[in-house]
C-alpha positions as semicolon CSV with decimal commas, in nm:
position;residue;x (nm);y (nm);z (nm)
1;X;0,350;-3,433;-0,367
2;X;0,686;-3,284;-0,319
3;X;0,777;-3,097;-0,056
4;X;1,023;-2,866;0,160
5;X;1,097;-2,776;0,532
6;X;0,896;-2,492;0,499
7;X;0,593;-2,652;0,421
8;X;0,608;-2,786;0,788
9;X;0,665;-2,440;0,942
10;X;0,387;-2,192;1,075
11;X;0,235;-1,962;0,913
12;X;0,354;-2,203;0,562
13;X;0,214;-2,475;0,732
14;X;-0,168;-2,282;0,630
15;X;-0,141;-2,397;0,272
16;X;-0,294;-2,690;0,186
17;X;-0,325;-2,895;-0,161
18;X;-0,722;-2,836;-0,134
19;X;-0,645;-2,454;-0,175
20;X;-0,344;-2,492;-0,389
21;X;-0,622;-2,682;-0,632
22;X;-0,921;-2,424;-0,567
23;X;-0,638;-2,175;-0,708
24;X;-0,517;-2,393;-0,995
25;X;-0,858;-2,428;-1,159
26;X;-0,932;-2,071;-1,106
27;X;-0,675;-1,996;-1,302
28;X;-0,641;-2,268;-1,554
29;X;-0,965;-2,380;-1,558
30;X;-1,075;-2,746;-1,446
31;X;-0,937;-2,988;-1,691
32;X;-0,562;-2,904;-1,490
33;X;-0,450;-3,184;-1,299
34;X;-0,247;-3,101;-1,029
35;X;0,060;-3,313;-0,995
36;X;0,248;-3,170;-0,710
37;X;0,311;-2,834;-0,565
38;X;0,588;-2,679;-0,293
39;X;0,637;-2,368;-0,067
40;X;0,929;-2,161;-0,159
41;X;0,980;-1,819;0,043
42;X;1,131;-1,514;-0,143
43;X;1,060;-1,242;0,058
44;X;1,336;-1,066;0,337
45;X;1,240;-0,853;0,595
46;X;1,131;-0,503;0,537
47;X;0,950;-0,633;0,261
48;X;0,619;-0,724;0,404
49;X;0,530;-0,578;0,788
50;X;0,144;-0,699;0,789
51;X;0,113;-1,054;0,697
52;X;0,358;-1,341;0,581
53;X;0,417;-1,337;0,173
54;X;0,571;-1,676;0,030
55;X;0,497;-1,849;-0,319
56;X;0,362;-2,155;-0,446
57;X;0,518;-2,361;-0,729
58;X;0,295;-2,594;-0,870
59;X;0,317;-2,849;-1,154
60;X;0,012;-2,978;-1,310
61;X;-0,122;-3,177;-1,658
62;X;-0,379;-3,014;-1,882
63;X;-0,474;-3,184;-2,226
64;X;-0,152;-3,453;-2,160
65;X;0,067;-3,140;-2,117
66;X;0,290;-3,086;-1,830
67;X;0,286;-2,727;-1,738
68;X;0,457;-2,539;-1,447
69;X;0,296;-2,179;-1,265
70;X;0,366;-2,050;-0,908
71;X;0,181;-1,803;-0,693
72;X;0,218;-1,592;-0,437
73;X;0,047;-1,660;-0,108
74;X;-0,024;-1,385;0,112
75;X;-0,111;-1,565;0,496
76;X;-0,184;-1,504;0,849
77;X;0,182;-1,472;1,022
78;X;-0,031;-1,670;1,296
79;X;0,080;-1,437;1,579
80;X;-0,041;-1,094;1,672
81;X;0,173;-0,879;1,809
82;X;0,230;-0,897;2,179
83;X;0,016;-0,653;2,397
84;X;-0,216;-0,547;2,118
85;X;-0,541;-0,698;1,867
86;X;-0,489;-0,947;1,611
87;X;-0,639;-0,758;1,301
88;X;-0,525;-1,011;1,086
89;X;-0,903;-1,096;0,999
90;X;-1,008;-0,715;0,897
91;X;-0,686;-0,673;0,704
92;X;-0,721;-1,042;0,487
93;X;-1,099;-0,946;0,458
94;X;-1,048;-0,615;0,323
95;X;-0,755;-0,748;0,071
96;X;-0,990;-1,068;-0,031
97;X;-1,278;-0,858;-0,080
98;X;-1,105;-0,599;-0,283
99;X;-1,021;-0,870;-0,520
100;X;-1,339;-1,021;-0,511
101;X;-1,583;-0,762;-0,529
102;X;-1,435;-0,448;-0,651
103;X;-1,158;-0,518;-0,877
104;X;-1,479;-0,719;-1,132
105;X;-1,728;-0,376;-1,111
106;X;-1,398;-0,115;-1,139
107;X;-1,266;-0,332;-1,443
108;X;-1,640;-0,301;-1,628
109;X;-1,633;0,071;-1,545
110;X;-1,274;0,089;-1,706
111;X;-1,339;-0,086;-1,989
112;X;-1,692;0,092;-2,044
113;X;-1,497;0,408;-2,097
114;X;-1,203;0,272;-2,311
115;X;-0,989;0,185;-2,061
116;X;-0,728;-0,110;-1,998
117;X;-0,797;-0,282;-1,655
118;X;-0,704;-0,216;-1,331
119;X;-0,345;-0,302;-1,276
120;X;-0,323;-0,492;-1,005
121;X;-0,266;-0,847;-0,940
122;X;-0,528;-1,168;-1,075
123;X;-0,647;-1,306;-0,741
124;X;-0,738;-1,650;-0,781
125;X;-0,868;-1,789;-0,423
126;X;-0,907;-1,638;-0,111
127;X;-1,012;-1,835;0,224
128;X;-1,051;-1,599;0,492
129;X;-1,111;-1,899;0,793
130;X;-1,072;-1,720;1,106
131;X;-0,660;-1,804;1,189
132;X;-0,564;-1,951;0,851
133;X;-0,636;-1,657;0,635
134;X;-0,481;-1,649;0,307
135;X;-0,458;-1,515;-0,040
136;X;-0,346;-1,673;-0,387
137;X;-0,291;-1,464;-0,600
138;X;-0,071;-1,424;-0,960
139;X;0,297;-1,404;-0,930
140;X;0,421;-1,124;-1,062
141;X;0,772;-1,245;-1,128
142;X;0,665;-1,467;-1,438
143;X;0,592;-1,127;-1,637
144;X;0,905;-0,937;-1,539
145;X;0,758;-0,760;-1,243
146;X;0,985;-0,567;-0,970
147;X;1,000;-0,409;-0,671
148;X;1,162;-0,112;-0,675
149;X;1,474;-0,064;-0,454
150;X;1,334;0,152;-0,140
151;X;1,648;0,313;-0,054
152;X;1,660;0,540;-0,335
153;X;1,366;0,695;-0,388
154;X;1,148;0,700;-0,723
155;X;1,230;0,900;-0,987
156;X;1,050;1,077;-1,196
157;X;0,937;0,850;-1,432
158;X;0,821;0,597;-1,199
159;X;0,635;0,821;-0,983
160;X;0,494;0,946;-1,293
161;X;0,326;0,539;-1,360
162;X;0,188;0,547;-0,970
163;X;0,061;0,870;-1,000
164;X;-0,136;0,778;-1,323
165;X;-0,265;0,419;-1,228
166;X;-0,395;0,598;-0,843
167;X;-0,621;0,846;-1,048
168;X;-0,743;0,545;-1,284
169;X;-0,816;0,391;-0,931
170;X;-0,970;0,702;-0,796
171;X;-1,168;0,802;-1,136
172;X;-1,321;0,471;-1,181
173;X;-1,479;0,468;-0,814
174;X;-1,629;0,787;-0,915
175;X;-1,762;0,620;-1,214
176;X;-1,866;0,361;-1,000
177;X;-2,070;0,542;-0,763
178;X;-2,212;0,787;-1,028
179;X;-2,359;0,401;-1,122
180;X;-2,574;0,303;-0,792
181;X;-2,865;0,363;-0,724
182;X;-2,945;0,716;-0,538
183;X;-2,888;0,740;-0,167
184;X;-2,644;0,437;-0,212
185;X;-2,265;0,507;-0,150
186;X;-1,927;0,324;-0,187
187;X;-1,952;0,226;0,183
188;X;-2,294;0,091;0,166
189;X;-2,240;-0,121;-0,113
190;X;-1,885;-0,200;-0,013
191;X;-1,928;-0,239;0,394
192;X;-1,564;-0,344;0,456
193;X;-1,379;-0,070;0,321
194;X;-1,558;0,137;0,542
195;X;-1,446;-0,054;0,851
196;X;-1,221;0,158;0,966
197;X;-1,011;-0,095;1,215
198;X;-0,755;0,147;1,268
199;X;-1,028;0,357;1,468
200;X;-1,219;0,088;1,638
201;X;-1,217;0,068;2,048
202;X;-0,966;-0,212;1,997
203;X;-0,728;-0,072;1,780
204;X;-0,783;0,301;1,816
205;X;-0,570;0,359;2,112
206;X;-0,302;0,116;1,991
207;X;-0,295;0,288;1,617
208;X;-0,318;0,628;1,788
209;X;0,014;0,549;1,998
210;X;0,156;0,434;1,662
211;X;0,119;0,729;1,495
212;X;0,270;0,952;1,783
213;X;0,534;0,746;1,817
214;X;0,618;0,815;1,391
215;X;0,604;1,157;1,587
216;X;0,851;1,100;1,832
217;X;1,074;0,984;1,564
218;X;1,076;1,300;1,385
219;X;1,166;1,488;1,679
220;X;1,424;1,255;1,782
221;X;1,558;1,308;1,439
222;X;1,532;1,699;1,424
223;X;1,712;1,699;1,750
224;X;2,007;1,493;1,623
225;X;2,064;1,701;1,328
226;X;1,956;2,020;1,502
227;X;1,889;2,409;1,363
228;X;1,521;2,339;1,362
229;X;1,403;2,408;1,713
230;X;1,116;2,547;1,635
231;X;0,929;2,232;1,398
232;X;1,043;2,050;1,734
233;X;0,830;2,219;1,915
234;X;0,540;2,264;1,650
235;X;0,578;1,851;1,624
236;X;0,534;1,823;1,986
237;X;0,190;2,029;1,974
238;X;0,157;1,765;1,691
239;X;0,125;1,482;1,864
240;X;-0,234;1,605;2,016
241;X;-0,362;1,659;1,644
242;X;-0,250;1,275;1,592
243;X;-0,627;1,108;1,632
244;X;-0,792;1,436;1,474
245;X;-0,534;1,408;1,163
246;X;-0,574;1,041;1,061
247;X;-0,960;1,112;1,072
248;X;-0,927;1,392;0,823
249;X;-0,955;1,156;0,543
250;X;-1,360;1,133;0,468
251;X;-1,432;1,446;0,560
252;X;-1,396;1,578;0,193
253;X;-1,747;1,447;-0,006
254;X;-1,648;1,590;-0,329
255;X;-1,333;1,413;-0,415
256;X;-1,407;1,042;-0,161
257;X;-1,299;0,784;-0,373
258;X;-1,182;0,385;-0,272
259;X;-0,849;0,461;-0,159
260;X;-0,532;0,196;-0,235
261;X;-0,420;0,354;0,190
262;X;-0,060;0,189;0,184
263;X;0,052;0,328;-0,184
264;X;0,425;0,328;-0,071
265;X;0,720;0,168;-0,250
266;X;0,689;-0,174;-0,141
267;X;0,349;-0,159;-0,247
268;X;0,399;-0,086;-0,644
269;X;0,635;-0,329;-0,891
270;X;0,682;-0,218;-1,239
271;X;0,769;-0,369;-1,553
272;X;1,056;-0,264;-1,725
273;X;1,154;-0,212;-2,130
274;X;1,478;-0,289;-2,307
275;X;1,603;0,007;-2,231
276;X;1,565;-0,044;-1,867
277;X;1,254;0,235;-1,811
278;X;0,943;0,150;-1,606
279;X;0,667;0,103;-1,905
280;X;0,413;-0,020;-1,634
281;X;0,293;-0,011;-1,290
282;X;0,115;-0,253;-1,058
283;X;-0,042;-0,217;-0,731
284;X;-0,047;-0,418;-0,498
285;X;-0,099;-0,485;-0,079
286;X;-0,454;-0,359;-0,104
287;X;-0,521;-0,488;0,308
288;X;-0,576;-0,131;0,417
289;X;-0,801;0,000;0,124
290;X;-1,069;0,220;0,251
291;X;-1,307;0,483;0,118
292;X;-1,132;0,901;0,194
293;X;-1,017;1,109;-0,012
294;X;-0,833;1,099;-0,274
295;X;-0,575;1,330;-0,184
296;X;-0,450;1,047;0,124
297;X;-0,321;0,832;-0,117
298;X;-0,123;1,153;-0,299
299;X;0,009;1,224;0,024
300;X;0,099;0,908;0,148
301;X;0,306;0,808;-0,165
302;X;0,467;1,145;-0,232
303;X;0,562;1,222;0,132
304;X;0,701;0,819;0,153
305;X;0,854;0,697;-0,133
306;X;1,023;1,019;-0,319
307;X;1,306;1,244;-0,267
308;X;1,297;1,584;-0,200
309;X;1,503;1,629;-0,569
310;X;1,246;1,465;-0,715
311;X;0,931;1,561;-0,542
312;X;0,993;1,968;-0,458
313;X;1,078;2,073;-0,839
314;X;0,795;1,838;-0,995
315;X;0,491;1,887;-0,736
316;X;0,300;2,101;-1,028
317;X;0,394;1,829;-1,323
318;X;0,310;1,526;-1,099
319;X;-0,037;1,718;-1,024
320;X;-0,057;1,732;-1,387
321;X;-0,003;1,395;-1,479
322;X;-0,271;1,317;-1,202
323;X;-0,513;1,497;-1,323
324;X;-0,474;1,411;-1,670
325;X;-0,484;1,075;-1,637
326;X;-0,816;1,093;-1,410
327;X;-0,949;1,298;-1,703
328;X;-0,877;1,143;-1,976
329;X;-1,121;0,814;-1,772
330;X;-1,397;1,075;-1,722
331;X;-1,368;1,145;-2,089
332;X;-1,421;0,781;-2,205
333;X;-1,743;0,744;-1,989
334;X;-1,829;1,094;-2,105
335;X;-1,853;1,289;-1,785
336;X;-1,751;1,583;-1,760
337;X;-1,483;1,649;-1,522
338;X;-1,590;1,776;-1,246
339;X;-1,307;1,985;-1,063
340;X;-1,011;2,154;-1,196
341;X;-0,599;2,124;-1,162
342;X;-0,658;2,410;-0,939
343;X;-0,874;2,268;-0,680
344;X;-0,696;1,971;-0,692
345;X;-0,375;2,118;-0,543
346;X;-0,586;2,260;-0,267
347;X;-0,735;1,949;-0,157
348;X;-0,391;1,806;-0,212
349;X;-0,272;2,031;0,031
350;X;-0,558;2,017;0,284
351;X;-0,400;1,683;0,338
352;X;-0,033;1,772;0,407
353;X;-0,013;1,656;0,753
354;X;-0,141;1,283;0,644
355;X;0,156;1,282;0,446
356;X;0,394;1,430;0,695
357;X;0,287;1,215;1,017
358;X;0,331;0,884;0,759
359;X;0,677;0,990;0,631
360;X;0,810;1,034;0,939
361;X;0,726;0,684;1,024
362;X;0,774;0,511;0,653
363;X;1,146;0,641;0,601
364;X;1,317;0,461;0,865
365;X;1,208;0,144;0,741
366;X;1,261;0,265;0,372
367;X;1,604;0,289;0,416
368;X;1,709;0,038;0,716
369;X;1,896;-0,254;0,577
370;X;1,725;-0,590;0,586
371;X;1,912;-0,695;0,867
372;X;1,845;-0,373;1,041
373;X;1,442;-0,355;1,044
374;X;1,266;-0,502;1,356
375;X;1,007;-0,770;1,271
376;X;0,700;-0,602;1,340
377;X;0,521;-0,952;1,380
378;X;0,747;-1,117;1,627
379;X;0,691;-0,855;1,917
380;X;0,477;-0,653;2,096
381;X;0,388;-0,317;1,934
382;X;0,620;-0,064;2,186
383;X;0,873;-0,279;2,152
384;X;0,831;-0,270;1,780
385;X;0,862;0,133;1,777
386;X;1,147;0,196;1,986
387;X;1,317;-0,036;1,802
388;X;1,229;0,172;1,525
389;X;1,295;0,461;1,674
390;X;1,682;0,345;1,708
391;X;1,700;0,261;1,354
392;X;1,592;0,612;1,281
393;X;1,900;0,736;1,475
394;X;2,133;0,481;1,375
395;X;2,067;0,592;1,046
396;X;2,135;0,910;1,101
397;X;2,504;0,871;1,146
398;X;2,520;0,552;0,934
399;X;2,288;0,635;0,617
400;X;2,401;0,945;0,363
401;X;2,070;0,929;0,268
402;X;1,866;0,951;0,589
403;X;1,924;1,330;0,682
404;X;1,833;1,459;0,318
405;X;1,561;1,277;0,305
406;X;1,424;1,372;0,604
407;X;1,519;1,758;0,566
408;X;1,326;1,786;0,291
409;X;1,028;1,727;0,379
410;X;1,023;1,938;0,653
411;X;1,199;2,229;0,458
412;X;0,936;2,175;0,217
413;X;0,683;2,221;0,494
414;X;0,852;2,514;0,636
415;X;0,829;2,661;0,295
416;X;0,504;2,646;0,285
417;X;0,401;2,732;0,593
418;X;0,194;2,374;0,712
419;X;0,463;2,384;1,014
420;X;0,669;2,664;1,165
């Protein structure tokens, strides 16, 4: 077997050639041989806050062929945060799980109504052994996938691929649960992504300060620029609405749906033509998946990973493309749609403040340098946000694209009246 330093590191030091195998024959079936494997890390911070994300290249025989593949390993950074839980377990579980169990019944809905698959990832092992959780899953890289870069905001046309592939998501859970039996919901038949960790009595208080503190960073950042007293002050009467806000999402029956719940940048990669345009999307970093509306994921990834240029002028054509796409899925099952463009936008709306309290929170670590973000995983979790906090202000008077970025959202939200 060859092998490299990392490979005698923690959390590396997880994979072992028993799950490197279980992964090879679920993927190439089990007349591969495995003839040796190796870690190789190719991630940089800011790219992964959650969990440690390496890859596996392996060479094997099949049929008296040599053949090479590598995966990526998602793993247990094998030390909670200082001060705080270790939801490692919930987070792997929910991930794993996804793979396991939903991706298979979505992908027979899809295809039931003419539709490709789910784009995400192949997951081919998951061991979820309390401390040593990991996932194996399809590398990406080998079929021209990328991340886009963070710092500049999506344009249109790659917005316009999320947007699409979230209501493919969203309309083929609806599909789903028009499918069990009556009185059975997503939740029951899907327990975990109803375990909503982030509200537990050992998380709750620690997510709750979390979110206050995204708070706190807005107002430190209003303050710096200054001119908008006023959304200072509404953001300080905020803060109380924190627990009640991030609880919003279930409370809307008609449009629940299994959520992606961290559809940001670093969370989609996209394949790219000749001519250098996105031609497809792929989601990915499903560990905080969860049943709520469908309008939180909307939020989340318009309020996070756009610019105001982009976002304020297109709202309307972005709702369209939504809704099209979640449309044209009904269509192939032949169910009728059952709520228009119009109510849409309202729920959309209802929802604002989701996507506020996140982009305050998201942004500084969308545009920090690599060098610049604080390692979530190698402190305690108040260290972690005044750290964060800093950045926010450093980049202030550092970044040309902090304060425009930030601006518009809340001149968007002035605009329409969510916050005075």
């Amino acid at each position: 077997m060859e092998s490299t330093k990392e490979q005698a590191l923690i959390p590396q030091s997880l994979i072992t050639e028993g799950y490197v195998r279980e992964a090879l024959k679920a993927d190439k079936g089990s007349e591969a041989l495995l003839r040796s494997w190796k870690v190789v890390d190719f991630t940089k911070r800011g790219d992964n806050y959650a969990c440690v994300v390496t890859s596996v290249e392996v060479k094997y025989t099949k049929s008296g062929v040599q053949h090479e593949v590598s995966y990526v390993v998602k793993l247990n950074a094998c030390r909670a945060p200082q001060g705080g839980p270790d939801f490692s377990p919930v987070i792997f579980a929910k991930e794993g799980r996804f793979y396991q169990e939903i991706v298979p019944v979505l992908n027979e809905v899809l295809i039931s109504a003419g539709q490709e698959v789910l784009r995400v990832p192949k997951c081919f092992f998951v061991s979820l052994e309390n401390g040593k959780e990991q996932l194996y899953l399809e590398d990406l890289r080998a079929r021209d996938f990328k991340m886009f870069d963070r710092r500049k905001g999506m344009d249109y046309d790659h917005a316009s691929l999320v947007l699409s592939e979230l209501a493919r998501l969203h309309s083929a859970s609806y599909l789903l649960l028009k499918k069990l039996k009556e009185g059975e919901s997503l939740s029951s038949k899907f327990d975990f992504i109803s375990d909503e960790y982030l509200f537990s009595p050992d998380f709750a208080p620690v997510f709750e300060s979390f979110m206050k503190s995204n708070v706190d960073t807005g107002i430190t950042m209003l303050e710096a620029i200054g001119g908008y007293e006023s959304s200072v002050e509404w953001l300080r009467n905020f803060k109380e609405e924190v627990p009640e806000v991030c609880s919003t999402g279930t409370q809307s029956e008609k449009y629940t749906s299994i959520c992606h719940g961290d559809c940001w940048n670093n969370n989609v990669l996209f394949r790219y033509n000749d001519e250098g345009r996105p031609v497809e999307p792929m989601l990915v970093d499903l560990q905080i998946s969860r049943e709520a509306s469908l309008a939180c994921d909307l939020n989340y990834f318009l309020y996070t990973s756009l610019t105001g240029d982009v976002r304020r002028p297109n709202i309307d054509n972005f709702m369209t493309i939504y809704y099209s796409s979640y449309k044209e899925v009904l269509e192939g099952a032949d169910v009728p749609m059952y709520f228009d463009k119009g109510e849409l936008v309202k729920e959309f709306r209802s929802k604002n403040k989701l996507g506020l309290l996140f982009s305050m929170g998201i942004i500084p670590a969308l545009l920090a340098e690599p060098e610049e973000a604080p390692e979530f995983l190698d402190q305690d979790l108040e260290k972690f946000m005044l750290e964060m906090k800093k950045v926010a202000f450093s980049l202030l008077k550092t970044n040309p694209l902090c304060k425009p970025r930030f601006l518009s959202i809340f001149d968007e939200f002035l605009e329409s009246g969510l916050i005075s």
